[in-house]
Structures are given as C-alpha cells and as structure tokens.
C-alpha angles and dihedrals in degrees: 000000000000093000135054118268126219096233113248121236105260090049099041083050088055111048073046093055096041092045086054091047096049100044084048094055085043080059111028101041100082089066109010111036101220097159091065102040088055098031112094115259131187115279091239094055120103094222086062116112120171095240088069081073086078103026115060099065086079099051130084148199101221151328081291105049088049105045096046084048091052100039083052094049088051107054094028103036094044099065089043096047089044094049089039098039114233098293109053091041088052091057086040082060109038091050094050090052090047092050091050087058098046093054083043094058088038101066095021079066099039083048088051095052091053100054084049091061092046107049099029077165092076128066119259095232100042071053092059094035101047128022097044120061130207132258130241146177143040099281092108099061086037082062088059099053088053098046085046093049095038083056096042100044100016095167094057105128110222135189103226106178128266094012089099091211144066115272121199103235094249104061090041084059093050095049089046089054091046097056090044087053086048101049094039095059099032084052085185117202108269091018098133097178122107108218106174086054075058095048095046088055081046101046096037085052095050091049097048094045091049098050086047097047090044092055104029108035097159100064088063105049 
C-alpha cells in the first residue's frame, strides 16, 4: 500500500461508469429527472421500481459524495481485485451493493409501518412518497470492500482523516460500523445518511469474505 497502484480494470470501468452517471444526472435532472428514477425509493412508494435495486449504487448526491466513493474503490478495490482477479471482485461488488439495498428496504419499510401505525390520520401512501427519501450512491459496496480489506489484512495501518494517527484496518472497521449502528438507530432529525444501507454492504461483505476464506483459504494468504 506504500506505493501507487496501476488501477485494475473493474475498478478503472467503474469510477468510469459512476463518473458518467453522475455527470449524466448533473445534466439530465432538470428535465428529466434522472436522480429520482435511478435513486432507491421505499417499497411502499410509489416512485419505487425494481431496477433501482441496482441502480442506485451508481448514482450519487454531489462532488462530495462522489469523490470520497471513488477514492475509497480505488485503494481499497484495487488490492482486492488484484488478490481476487476481475471476476470474483466484480461478484464481491455487485453483492455488497445488493445487500446494502436489502437491509435498506428492510428498515426503510419497518420504519414505514411504523409511522402508519402512529399517525392513522395520514394516508399510507402520502406516508411512502413523502416522508422517506430515497438512497443513493455506492457507499454501501464500498462498505464491503472495506469490511472485506480491514478482514483480509487486518494490521494494515491507515490515515482516516481526522483521526491524526495511524489505525490498524480492523479497528477502523469496527469504529465505521459503529457509527453507522449509532446513527441507524438514533435516526437523528437532518441525518441524510443512510447507515443501515452502510451496514448491509458491510454485513454482506463480511459474510461473503468469510465463506470464501473458510473454504478457499489459499487464494487470501
């Protein structure tokens, strides 16, 4: 990690993809809309559609949002694509980003139900459309990278800013999941992130590392 990687070529294709996403919703959302028909919305909303599933981990918020996702998939995806090869880091990816969305939908519609059952003076479905926003962005595969790096080479020594000294992987994986916990269930008013979308990239990560670790040792150390 002390030296600068070429960027392998499912990495490279998808800080490519989501650049282009993100410059085409920059230029397409004032008429078309294109943010909200690929972000992911409630399944009770009636702006949800399947295909956001997949979506809307390509798609981002701001300059912000972006730059932070795709400094994160290349250090991070880079070591795992070049220790996996471009296939099995592809799948790694893909189902991060898919179990980021099922917790997601998961507590997005549990939260729904409860605000159902608080405020019966409401209609359901102003409910869905209008006080749950959607998700959007990579950070939730990203979480799985990390998950995935802090497991594999849990003695690496990173700079996370601002903590102003080094940090072995594994407890900086620890301390992001817990203030992901934290902020999921504090849920605290103007907290846009959506933290258990992080915890389902990191959970799904963790699982899949682990079952392939467990049965292929060989192909991590």
């Amino acid at each position: 990690m002390g030296r600068f990687q070429a960027i392998p070529p499912v990495v490279k294709n998808l800080i490519i993809i989501n650049v282009l996403v993100f410059l085409a919703q920059k230029a397409l959302d004032p008429t078309l809309q294109l943010t909200e028909k690929i972000a992911l919305f409630p399944l009770a909303s009636s702006n949800f559609h399947g295909y956001q599933i997949f979506t809307h981990m390509f798609a981002h918020g701001g300059f912000g949002h972006i730059i932070f996702n795709m400094f994160a998939l290349w250090m991070f995806g880079s070591v795992l694509e070049n220790l996996w090869g471009a296939k099995r880091f592809l799948i790694f990816y893909l189902a991060c980003g898919l179990g980021s969305a099922f917790l997601h939908l998961v507590i997005q519609h549990y939260r729904f139900l409860e605000m159902v059952r608080d405020m019966p003076q409401y209609d359901p479905q102003s409910i869905a459309d209008n006080a749950l926003g959607p998700a959007l962005g990579a950070s939730g595969a990203i979480m799985g990278l990390f998950v995935a790096f802090g497991y594999l080479f849990p003695n690496s020594e990173l700079i996370i800013l601002p903590i102003p000294f080094p940090i072995k992987a594994k407890w900086a994986v620890v301390i992001f999941m817990g203030i992901d916990l934290f902020g999921g269930i504090a849920n605290v008013s103007g907290d846009n992130i959506a933290h258990f979308a992080h915890l389902g990239g990191a959970i799904a990560g963790l699982l899949i590392v682990w079952i392939w670790n467990r049965t292929n040792r060989k192909r991590f150390y």
